[in-house]
Biopython code that builds the backbone (N, CA, C, O; Angstrom):
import numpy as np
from Bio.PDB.StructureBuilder import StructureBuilder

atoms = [
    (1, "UNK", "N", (41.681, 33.220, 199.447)),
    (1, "UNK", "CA", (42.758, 33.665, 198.585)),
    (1, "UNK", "C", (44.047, 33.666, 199.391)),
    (1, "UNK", "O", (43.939, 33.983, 200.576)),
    (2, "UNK", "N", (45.092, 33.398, 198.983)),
    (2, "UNK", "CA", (46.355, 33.226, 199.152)),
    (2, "UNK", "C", (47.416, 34.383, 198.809)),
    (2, "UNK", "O", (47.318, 35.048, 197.778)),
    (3, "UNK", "N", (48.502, 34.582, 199.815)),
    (3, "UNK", "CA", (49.543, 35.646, 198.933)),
    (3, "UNK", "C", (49.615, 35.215, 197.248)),
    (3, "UNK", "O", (49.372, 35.813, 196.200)),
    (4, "UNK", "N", (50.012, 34.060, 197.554)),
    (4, "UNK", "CA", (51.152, 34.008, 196.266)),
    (4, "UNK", "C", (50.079, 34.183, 195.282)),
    (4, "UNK", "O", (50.651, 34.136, 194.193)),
    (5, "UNK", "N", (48.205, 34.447, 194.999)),
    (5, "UNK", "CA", (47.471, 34.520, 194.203)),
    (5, "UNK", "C", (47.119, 36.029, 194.265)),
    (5, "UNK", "O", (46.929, 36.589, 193.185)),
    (6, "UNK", "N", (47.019, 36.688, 195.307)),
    (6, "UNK", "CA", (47.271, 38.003, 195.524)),
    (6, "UNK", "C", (48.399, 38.559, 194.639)),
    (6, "UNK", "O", (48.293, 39.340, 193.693)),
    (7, "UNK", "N", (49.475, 38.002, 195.139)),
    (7, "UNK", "CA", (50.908, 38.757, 194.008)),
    (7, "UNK", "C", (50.563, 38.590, 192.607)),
    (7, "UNK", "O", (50.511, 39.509, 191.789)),
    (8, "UNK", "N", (50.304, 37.221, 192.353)),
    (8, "UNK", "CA", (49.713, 37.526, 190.877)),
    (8, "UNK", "C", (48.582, 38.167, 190.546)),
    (8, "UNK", "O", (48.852, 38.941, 189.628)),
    (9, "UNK", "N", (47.613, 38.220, 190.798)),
    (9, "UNK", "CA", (46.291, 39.557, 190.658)),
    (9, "UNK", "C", (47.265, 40.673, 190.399)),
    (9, "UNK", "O", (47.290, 41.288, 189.332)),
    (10, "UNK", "N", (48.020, 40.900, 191.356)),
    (10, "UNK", "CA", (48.522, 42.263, 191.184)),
    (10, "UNK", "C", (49.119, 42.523, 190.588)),
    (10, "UNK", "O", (48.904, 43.623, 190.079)),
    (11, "UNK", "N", (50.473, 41.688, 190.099)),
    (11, "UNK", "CA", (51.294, 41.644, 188.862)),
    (11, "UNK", "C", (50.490, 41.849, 187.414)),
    (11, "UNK", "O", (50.902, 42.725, 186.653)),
    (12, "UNK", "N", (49.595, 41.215, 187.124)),
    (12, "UNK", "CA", (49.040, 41.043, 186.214)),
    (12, "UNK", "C", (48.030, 42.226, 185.962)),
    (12, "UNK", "O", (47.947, 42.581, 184.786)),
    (13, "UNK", "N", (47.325, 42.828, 186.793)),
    (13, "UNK", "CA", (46.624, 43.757, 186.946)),
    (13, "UNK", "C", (47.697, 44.950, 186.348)),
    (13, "UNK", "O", (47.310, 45.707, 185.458)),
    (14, "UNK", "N", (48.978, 45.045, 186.872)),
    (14, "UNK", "CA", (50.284, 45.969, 187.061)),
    (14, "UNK", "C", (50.590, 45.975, 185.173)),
    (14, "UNK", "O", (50.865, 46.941, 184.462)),
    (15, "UNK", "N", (50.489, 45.146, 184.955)),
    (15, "UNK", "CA", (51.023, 44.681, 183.514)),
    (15, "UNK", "C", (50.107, 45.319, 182.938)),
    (15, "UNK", "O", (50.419, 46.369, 182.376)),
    (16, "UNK", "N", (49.063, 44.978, 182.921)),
    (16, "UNK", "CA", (47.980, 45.086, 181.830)),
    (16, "UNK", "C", (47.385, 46.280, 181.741)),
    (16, "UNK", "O", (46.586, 46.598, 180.860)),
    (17, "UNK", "N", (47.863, 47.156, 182.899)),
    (17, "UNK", "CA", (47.102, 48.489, 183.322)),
    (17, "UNK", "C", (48.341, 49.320, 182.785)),
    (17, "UNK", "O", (48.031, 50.351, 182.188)),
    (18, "UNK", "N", (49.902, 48.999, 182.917)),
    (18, "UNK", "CA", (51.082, 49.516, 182.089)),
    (18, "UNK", "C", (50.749, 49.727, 180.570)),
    (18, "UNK", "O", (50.780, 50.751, 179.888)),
    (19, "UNK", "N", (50.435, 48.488, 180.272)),
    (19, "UNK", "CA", (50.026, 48.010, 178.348)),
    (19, "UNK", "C", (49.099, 49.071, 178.029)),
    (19, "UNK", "O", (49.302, 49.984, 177.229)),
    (20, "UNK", "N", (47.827, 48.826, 178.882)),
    (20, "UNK", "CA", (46.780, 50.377, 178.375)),
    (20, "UNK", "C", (47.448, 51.640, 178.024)),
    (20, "UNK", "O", (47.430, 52.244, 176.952)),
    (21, "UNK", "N", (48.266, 52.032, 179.545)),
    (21, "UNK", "CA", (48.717, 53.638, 179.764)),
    (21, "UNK", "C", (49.669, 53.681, 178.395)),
    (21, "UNK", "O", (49.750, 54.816, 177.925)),
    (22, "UNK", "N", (50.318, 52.771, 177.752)),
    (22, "UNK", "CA", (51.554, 53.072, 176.809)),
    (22, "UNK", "C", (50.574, 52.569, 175.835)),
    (22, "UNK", "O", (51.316, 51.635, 175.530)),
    (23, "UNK", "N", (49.632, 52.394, 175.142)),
    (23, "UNK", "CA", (49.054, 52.027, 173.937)),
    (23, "UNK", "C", (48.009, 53.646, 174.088)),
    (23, "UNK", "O", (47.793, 54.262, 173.045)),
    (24, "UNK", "N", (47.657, 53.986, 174.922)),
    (24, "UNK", "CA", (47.062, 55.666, 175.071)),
    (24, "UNK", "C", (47.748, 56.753, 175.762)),
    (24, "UNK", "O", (47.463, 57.918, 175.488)),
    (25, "UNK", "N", (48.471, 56.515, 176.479)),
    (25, "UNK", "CA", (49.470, 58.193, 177.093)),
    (25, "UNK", "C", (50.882, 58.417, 176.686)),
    (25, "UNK", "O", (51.410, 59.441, 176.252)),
    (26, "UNK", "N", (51.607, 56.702, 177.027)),
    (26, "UNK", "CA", (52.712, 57.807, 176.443)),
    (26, "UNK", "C", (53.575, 56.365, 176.982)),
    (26, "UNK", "O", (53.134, 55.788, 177.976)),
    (27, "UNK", "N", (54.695, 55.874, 176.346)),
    (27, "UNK", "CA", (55.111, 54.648, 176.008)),
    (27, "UNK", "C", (56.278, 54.618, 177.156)),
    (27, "UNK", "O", (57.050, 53.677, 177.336)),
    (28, "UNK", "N", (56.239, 56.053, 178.022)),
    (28, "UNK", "CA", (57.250, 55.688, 179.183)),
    (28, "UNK", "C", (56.703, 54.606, 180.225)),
    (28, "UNK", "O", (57.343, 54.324, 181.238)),
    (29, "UNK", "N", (55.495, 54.028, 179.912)),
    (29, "UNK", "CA", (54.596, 53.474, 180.793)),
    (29, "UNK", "C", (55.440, 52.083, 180.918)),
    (29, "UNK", "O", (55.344, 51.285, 181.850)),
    (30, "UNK", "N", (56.450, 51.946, 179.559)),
    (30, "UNK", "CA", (57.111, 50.773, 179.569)),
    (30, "UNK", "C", (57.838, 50.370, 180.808)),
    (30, "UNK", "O", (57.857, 49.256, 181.331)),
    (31, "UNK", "N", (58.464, 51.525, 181.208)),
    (31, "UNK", "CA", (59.330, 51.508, 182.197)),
    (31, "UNK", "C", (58.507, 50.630, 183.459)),
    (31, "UNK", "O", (59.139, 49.773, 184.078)),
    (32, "UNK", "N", (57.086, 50.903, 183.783)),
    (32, "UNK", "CA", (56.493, 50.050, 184.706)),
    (32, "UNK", "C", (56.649, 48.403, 184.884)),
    (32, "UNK", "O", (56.981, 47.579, 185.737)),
    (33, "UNK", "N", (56.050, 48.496, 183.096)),
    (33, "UNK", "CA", (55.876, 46.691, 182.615)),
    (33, "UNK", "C", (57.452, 46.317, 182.986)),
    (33, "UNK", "O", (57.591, 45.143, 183.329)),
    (34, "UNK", "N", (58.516, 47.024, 182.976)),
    (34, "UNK", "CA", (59.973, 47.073, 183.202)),
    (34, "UNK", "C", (60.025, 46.247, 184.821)),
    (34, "UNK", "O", (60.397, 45.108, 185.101)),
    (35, "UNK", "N", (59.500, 47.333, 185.676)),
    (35, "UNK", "CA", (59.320, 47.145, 186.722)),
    (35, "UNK", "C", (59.174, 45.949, 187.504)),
    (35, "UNK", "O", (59.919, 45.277, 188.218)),
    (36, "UNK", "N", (57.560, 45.882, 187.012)),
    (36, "UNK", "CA", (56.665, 44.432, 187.583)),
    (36, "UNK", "C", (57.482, 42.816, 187.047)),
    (36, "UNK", "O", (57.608, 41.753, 187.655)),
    (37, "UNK", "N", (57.919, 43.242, 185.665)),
    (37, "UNK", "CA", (58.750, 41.898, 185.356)),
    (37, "UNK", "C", (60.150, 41.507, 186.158)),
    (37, "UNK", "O", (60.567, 40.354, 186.271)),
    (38, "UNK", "N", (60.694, 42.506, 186.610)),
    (38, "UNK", "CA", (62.076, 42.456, 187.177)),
    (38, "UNK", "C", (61.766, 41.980, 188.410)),
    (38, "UNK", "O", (62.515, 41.188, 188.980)),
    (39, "UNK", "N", (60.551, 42.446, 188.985)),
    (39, "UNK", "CA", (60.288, 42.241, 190.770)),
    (39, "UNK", "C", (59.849, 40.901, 190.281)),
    (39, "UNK", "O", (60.576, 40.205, 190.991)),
    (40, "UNK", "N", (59.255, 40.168, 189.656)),
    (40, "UNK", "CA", (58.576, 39.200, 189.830)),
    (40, "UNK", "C", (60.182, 38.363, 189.628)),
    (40, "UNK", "O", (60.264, 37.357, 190.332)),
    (41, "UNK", "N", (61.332, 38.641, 188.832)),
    (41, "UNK", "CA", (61.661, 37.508, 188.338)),
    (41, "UNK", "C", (62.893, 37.301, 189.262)),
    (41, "UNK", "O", (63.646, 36.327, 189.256)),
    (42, "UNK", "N", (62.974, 38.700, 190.273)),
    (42, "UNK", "CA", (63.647, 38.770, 191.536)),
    (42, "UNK", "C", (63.248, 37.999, 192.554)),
    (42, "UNK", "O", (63.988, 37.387, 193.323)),
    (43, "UNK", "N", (61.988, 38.031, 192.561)),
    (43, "UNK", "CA", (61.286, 37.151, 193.643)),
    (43, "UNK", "C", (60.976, 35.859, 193.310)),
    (43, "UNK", "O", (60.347, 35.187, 194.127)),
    (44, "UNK", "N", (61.320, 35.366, 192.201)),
    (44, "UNK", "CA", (61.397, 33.779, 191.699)),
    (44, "UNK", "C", (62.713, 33.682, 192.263)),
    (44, "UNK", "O", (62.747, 32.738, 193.054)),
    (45, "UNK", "N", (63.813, 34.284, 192.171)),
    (45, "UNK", "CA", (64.970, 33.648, 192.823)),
    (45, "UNK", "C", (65.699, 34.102, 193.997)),
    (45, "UNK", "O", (66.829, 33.821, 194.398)),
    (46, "UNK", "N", (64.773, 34.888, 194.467)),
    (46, "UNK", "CA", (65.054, 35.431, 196.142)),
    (46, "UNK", "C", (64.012, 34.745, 196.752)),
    (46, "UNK", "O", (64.293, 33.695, 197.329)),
    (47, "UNK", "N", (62.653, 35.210, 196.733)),
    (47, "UNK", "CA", (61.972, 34.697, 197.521)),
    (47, "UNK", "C", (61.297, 35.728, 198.238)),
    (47, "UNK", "O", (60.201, 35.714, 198.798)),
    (48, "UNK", "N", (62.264, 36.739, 198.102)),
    (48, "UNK", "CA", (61.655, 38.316, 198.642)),
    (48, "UNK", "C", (60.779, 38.771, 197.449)),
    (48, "UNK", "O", (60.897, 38.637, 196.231)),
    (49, "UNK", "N", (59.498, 39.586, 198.560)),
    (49, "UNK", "CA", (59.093, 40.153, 197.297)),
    (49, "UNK", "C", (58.243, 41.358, 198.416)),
    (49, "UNK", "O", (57.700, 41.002, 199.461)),
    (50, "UNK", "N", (58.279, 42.608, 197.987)),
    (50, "UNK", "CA", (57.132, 43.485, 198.952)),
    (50, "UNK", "C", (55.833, 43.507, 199.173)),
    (50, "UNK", "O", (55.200, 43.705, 200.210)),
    (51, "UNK", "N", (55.460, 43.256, 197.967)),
    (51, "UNK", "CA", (53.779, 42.912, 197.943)),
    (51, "UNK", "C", (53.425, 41.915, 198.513)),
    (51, "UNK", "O", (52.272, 41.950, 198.945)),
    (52, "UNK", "N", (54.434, 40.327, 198.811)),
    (52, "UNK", "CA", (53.661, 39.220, 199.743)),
    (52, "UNK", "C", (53.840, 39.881, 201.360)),
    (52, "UNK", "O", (52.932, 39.754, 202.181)),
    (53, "UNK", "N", (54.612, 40.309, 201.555)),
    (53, "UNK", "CA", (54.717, 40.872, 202.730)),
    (53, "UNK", "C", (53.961, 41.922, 203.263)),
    (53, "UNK", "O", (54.026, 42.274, 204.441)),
    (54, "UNK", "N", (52.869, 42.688, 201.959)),
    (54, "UNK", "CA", (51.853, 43.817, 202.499)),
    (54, "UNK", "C", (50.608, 42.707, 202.429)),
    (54, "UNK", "O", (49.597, 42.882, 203.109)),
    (55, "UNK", "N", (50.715, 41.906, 201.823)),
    (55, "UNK", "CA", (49.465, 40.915, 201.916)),
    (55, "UNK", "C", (49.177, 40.258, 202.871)),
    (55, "UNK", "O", (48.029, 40.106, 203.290)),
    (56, "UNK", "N", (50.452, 39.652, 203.471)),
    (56, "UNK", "CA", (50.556, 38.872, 204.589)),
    (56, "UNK", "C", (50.252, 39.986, 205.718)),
    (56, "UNK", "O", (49.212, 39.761, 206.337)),
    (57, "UNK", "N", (50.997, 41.207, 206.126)),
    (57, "UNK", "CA", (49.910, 41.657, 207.291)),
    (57, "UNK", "C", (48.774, 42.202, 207.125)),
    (57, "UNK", "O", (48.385, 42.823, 208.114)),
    (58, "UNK", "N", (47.795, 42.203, 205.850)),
    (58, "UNK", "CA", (46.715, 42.237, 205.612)),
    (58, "UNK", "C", (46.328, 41.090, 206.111)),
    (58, "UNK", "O", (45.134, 41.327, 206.297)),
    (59, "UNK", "N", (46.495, 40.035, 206.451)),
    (59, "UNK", "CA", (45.756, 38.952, 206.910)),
    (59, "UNK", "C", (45.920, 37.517, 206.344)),
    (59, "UNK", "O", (45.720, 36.458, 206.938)),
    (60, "UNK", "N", (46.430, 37.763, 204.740)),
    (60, "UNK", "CA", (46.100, 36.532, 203.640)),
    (60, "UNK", "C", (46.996, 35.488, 204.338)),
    (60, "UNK", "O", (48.010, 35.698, 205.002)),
    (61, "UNK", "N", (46.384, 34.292, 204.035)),
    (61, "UNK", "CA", (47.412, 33.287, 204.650)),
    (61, "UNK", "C", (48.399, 32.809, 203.763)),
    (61, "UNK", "O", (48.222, 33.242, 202.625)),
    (62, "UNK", "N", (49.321, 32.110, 203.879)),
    (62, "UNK", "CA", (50.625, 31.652, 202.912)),
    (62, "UNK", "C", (50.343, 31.182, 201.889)),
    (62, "UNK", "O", (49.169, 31.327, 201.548)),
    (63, "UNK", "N", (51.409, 30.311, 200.822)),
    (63, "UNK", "CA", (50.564, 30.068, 199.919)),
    (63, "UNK", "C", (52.206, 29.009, 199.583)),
    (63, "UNK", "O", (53.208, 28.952, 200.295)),
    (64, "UNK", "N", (51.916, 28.267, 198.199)),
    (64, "UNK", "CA", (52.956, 28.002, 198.489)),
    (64, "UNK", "C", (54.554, 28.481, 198.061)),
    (64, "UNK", "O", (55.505, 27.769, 198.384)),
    (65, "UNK", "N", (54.718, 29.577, 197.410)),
    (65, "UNK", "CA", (55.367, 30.598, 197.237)),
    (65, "UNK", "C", (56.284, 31.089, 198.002)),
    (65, "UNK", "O", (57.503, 30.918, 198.016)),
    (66, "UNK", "N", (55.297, 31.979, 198.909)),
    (66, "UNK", "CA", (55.305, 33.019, 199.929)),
    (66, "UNK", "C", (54.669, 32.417, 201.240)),
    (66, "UNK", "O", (53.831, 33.078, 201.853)),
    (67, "UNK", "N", (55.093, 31.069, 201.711)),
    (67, "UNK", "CA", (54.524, 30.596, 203.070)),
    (67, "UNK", "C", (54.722, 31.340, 203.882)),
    (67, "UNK", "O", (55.531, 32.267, 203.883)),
    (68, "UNK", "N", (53.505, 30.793, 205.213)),
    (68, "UNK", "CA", (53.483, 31.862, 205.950)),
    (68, "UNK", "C", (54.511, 31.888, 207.389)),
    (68, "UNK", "O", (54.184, 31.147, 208.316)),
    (69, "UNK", "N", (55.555, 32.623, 207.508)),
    (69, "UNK", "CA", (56.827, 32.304, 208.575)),
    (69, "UNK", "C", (56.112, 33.169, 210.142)),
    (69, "UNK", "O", (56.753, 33.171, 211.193)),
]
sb = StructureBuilder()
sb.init_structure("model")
sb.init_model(0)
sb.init_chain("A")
sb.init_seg("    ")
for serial, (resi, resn, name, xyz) in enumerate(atoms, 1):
    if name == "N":
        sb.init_residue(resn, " ", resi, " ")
    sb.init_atom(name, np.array(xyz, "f"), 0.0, 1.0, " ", f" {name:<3s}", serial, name[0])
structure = sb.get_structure()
């Protein structure tokens, strides 16, 4: 597995686990899905992103995204 497949697991995981909490607790959950979409669409045009960078010193190797510097 790769960062840049890591970031998505997690994004997507992030999303879908937001969608639950606001379809059963309480619809501020939006603010998350808020969240995960903004970082992702920050890191489509930065290139920065925090989660490839906790992945990467976890070990994962680059990908082509988030290569490894």
């Amino acid at each position: 597995m790769t960062v840049d497949r890591a970031v998505l697991i997690l994004a997507g995981t992030m999303t879908l686990t937001s969608a639950i909490l606001v379809a059963l607790v309480s619809p501020w959950f939006l603010l998350l899905t808020g969240f995960v979409g903004a970082n992702l669409l920050q890191s489509a045009f930065t290139g920065f992103c925090p989660a490839a960078i906790v992945f990467r010193r976890l070990g994962l190797p680059g990908g082509c995204a988030f290569p490894q510097r």
